[in-house]
C-alpha positions as CSV (number, residue, x, y, z in Angstrom):
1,X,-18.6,18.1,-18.5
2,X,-15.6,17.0,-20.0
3,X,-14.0,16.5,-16.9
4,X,-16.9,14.1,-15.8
5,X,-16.8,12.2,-18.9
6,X,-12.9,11.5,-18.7
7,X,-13.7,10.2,-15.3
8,X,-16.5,8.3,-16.1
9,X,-14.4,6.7,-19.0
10,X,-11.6,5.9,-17.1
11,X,-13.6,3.8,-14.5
12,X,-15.5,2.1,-17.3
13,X,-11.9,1.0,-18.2
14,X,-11.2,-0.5,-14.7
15,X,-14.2,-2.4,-15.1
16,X,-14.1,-3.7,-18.6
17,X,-10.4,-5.0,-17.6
18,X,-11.5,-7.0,-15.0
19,X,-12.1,-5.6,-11.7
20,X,-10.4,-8.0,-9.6
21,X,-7.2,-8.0,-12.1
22,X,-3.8,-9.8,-10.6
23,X,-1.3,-8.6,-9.4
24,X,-2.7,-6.9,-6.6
25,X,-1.3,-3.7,-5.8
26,X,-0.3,-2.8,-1.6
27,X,0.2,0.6,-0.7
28,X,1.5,3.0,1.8
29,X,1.3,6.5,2.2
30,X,2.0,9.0,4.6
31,X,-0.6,11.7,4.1
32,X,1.1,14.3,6.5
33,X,-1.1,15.7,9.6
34,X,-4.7,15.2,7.9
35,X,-7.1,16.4,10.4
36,X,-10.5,17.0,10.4
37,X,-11.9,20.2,11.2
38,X,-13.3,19.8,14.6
39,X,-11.3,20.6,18.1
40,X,-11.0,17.0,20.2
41,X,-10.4,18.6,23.6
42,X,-8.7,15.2,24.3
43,X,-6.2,15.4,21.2
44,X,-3.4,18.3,20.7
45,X,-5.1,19.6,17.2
46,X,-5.6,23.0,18.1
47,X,-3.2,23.8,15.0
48,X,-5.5,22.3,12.7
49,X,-9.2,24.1,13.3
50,X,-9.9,27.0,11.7
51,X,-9.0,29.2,14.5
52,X,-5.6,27.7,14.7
53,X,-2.2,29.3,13.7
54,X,-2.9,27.2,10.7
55,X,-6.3,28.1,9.8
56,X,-7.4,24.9,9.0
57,X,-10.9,25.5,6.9
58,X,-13.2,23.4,5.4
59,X,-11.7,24.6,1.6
60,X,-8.0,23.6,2.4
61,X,-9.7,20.2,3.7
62,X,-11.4,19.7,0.6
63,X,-7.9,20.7,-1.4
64,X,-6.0,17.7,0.6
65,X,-9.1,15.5,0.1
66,X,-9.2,16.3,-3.6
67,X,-4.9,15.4,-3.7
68,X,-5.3,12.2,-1.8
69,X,-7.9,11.2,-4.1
70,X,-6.0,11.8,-6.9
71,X,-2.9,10.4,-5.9
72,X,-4.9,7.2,-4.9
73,X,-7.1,7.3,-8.6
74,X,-3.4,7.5,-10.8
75,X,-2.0,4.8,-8.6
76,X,-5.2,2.7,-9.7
77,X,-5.0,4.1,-13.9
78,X,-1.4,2.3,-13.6
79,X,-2.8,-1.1,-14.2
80,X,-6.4,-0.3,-14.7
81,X,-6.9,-1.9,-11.0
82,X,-7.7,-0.2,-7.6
83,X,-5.1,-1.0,-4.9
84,X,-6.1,-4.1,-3.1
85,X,-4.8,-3.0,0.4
86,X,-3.8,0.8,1.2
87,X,-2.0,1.6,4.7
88,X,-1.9,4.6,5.2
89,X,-0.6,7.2,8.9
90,X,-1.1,10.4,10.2
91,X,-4.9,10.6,9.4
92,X,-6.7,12.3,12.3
93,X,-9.7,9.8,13.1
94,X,-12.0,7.5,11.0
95,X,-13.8,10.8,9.8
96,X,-11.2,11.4,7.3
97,X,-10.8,8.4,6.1
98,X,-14.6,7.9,5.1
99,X,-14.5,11.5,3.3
100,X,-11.2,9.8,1.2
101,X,-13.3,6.6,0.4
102,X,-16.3,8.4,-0.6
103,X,-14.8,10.6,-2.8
104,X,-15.9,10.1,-6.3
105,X,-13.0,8.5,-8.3
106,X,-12.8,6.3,-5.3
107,X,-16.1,5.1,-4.3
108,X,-16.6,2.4,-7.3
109,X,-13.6,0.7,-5.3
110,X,-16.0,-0.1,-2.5
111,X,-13.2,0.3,0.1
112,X,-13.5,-0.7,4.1
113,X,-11.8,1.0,6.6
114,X,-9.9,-0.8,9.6
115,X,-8.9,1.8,12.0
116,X,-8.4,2.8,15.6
117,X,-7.8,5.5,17.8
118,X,-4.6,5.4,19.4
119,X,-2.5,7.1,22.4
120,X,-0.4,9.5,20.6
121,X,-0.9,12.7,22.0
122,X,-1.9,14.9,18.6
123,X,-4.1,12.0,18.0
124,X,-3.0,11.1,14.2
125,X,-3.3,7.6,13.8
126,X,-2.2,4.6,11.5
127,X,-4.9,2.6,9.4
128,X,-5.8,0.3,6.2
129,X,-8.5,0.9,3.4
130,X,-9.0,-2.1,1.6
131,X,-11.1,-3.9,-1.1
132,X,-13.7,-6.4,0.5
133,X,-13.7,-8.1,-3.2
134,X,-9.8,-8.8,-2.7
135,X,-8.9,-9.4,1.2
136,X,-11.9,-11.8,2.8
137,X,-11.3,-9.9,6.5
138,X,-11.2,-12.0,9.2
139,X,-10.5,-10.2,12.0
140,X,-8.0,-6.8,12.7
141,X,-6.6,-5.2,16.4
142,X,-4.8,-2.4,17.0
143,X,-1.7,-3.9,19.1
144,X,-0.3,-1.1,21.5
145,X,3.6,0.1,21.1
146,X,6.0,-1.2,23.9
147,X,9.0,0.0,24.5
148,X,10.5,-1.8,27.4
149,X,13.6,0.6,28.1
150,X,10.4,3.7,28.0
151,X,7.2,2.1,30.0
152,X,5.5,5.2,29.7
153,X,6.2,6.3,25.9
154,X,3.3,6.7,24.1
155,X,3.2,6.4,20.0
156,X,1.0,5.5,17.4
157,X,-0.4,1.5,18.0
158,X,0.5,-1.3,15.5
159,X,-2.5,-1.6,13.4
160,X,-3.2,-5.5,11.9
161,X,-5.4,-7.4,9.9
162,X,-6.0,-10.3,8.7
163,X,-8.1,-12.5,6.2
164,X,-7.5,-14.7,2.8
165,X,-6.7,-13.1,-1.0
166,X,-7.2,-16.0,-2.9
167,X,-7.9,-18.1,-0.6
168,X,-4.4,-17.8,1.1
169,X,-3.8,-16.4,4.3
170,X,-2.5,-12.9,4.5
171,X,-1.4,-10.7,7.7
172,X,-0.8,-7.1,7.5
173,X,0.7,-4.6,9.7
174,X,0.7,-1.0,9.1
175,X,2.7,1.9,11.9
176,X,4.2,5.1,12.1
177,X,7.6,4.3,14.1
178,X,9.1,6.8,16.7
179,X,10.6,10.0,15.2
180,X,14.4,11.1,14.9
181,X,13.3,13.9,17.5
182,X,16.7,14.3,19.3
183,X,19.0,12.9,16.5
184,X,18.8,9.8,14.8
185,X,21.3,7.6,17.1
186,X,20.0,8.8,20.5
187,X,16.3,7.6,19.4
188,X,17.1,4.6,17.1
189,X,16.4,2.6,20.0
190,X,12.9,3.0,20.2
191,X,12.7,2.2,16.8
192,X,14.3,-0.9,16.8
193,X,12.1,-1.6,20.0
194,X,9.0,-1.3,17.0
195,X,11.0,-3.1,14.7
196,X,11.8,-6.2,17.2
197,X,8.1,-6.3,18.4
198,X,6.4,-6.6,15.1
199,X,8.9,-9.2,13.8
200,X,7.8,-10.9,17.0
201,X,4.2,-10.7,16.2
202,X,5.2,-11.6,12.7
203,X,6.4,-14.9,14.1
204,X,3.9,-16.0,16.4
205,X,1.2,-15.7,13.8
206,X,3.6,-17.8,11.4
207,X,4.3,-20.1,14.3
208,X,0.3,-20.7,14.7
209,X,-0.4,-20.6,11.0
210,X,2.8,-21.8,8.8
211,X,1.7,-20.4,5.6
212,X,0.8,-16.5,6.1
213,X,2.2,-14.5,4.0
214,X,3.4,-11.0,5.9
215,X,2.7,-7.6,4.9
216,X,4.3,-4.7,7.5
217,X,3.9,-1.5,6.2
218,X,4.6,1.9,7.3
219,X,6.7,5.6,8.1
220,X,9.5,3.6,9.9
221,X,11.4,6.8,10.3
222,X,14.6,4.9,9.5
223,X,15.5,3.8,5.7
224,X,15.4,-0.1,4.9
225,X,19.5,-0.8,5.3
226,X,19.3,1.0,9.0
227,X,19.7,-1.3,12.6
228,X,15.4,-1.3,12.9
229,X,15.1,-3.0,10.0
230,X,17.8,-5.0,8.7
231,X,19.7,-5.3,12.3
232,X,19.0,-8.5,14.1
233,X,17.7,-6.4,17.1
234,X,15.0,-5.1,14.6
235,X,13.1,-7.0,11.9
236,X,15.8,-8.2,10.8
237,X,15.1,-8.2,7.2
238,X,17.1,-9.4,4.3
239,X,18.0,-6.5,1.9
240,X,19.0,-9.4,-0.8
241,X,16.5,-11.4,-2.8
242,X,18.9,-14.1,-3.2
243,X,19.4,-14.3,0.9
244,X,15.7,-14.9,1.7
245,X,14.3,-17.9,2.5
246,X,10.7,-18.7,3.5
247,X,11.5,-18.2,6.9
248,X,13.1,-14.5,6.5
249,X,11.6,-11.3,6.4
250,X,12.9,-9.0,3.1
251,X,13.2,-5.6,2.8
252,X,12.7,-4.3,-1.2
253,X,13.2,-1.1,-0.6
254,X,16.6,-1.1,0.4
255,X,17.9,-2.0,-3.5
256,X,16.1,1.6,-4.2
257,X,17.5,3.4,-1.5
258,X,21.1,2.4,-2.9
259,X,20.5,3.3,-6.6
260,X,19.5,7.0,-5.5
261,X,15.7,7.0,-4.8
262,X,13.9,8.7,-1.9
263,X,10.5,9.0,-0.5
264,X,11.3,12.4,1.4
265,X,14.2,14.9,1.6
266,X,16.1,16.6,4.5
267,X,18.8,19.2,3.6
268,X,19.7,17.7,0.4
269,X,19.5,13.9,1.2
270,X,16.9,11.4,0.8
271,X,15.8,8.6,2.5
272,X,13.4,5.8,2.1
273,X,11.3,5.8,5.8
274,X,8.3,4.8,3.8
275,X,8.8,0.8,3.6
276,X,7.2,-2.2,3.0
277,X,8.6,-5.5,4.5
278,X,7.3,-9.1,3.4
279,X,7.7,-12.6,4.4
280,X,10.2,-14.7,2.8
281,X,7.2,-16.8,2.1
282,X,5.9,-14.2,-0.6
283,X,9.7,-14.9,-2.7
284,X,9.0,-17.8,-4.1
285,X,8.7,-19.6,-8.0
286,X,5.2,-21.7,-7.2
287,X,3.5,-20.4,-9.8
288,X,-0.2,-21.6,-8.2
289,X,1.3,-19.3,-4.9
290,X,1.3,-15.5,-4.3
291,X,4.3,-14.0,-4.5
292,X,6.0,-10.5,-4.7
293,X,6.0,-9.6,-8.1
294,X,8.0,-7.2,-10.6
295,X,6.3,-5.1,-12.9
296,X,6.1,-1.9,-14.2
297,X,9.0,-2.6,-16.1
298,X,11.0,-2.2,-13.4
299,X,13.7,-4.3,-11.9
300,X,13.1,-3.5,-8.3
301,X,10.5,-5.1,-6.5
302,X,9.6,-1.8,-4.6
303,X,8.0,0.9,-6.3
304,X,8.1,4.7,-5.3
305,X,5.1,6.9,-6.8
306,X,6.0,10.2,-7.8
307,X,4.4,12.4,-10.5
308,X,5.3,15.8,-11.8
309,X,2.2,17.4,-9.6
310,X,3.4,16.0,-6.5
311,X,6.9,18.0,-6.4
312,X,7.7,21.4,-5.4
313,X,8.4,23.5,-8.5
314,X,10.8,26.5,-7.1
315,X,12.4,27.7,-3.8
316,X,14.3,26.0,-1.1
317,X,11.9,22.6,-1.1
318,X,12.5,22.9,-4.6
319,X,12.3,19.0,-6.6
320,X,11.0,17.9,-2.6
321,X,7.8,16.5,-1.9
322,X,5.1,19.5,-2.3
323,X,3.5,19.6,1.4
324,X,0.4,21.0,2.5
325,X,2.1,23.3,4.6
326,X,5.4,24.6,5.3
327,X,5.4,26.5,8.3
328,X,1.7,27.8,8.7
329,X,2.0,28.9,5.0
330,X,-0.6,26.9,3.1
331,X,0.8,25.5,0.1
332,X,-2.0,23.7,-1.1
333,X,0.3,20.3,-1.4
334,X,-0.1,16.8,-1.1
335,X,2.3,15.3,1.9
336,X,5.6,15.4,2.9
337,X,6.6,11.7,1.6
338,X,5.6,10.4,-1.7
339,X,3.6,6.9,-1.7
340,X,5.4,3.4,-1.7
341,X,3.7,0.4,-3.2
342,X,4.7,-3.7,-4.4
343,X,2.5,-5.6,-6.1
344,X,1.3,-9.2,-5.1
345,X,0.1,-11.6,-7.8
346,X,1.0,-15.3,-9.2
């Protein structure tokens, strides 16, 4: 009971503080292989049913659900304001995603879902959740992955939307980029293949519609400063504030990546994969505009959300990311990465 009333208090607070309260936060997170329980005979998710090596049941479901939820719910108590627009990859179908909107510390938040099912062979897709108070939708499409050097690859698709916040136009991308599988120089090519085609989506919709402001989001598998993101073959994203102009694209992650932070760890080192890119449009001093926005008391315009809960306490991961699994040991974790997140406000 006391439980429930801490709850009930804390959204009370939400509301009192004004629901729609600026800035807006945008977040990404990687929730690490959540499937649903069923077997797709057309997806490879045999791992993840109960009678897989993993034995995937209905209570470790509700364990990840009930993480995700919280991790989503003490991003919110930050400012007292539910993200406006959540990205999010590796979810298994829209199933999962409804059970993560419905559950009860997120449900007052009234979030939509925009996703699709795309060609990657385990079937874990990219997707958005977002407030229908904040973002007015006009329209989304999942835009397939072309590689031109790999006809036939097949990855997760580009997933966009678009509509006004504000009355200002917004676009937003969210994808999970090609893996390191085979070491990170033989396969950086693919991912600067991703990187080049959503700056060029980037630009045709600025091209048609001057003003949009630019949101990609996602697991790019490569940290902000590498060739898929900063390179001219990829995004090409500025890493400097002071460089951008309305034209560019910035990358805010890569000031955290060189004062030490991570989103995930591999044998000692971390890296930032998780990013957020904006349009050079959202830097700006109009104060009637949008614009990226430090807060937090911070002075990084990237933010990395990590809480004592989330980390592995002992053992070889130890001070890593506490997963869900490791190996087909449950661990009763939240995800590999931790969340990413900028806020947007005048």
């Amino acid at each position: 009971m006391k439980h429930l009333f801490t709850i009930l208090l804390t959204l009370f607070s939400f509301y009192a503080s004004g629901y729609a309260q600026k800035p807006f936060k945008v977040v990404f997170y990687n929730l690490e292989n959540f499937f649903d329980l069923e077997n797709d005979p057309d997806v490879l998710d045999d791992e993840f049913t109960p009678e897989g090596p993993k034995k995937w049941t209905k209570d470790k479901y509700d364990k990840k659900l009930s993480n995700i939820e919280k991790v989503f719910f003490d991003i919110a108590a930050i400012n007292k304001d539910y993200p406006a627009v959540i990205g999010v990859c590796e979810i298994e179908n829209r199933n999962v995603l409804e059970d993560i909107v419905a559950t009860q510390k997120l449900s007052p938040a009234n979030y939509r879902i925009v996703h699709y099912d795309s060609p990657e062979l385990r079937g874990v897709d990219a997707a958005f959740m977002y407030r229908p108070d904040v973002l007015k939708l006009e329209g989304s499409k999942a835009i397939r992955t072309v590689i031109p050097s790999l006809p036939d690859f097949k990855t997760r698709d580009i997933v966009t939307m678009w509509g006004k916040i504000d009355q200002e136009d917004f676009f937003f991308m969210v994808a999970h980029w090609p893996s390191r599988l085979g070491g990170k120089e033989v396969s950086a090519l693919r991912r600067i293949a991703v990187g080049n085609q959503m700056r060029h989506i980037a630009d045709s919709v600025r091209a048609l519609r001057p003003s949009t402001k630019v949101v990609m989001m996602g697991d790019f598998n490569d940290d902000p400063t590498d060739e898929s993101i900063s390179g001219e073959k990829g995004i090409g994203a500025k890493i400097k504030v002071k460089e951008v102009t309305p034209a560019d694209y910035y990358a805010p992650f890569a000031a955290l990546l060189k004062a030490g932070y991570g989103t995930l760890a591999y044998g000692d080192a971390w890296n930032i994969f998780d990013n957020i890119v904006v349009s050079g449009n959202l830097i700006n001093e109009d104060k009637d505009q949008l614009k990226l926005k430090k807060t937090d008391n911070s002075k990084f315009y990237g933010h990395i959300f990590k809480r004592h809960y989330m980390v592995q306490k002992e053992g070889q991961f130890k001070g890593y990311p506490l997963r869900t699994y490791v190996g087909n040991n449950f661990q009763g974790g939240f995800s590999d990465h931790f969340p990413v997140y900028i806020y947007i406000g005048k």
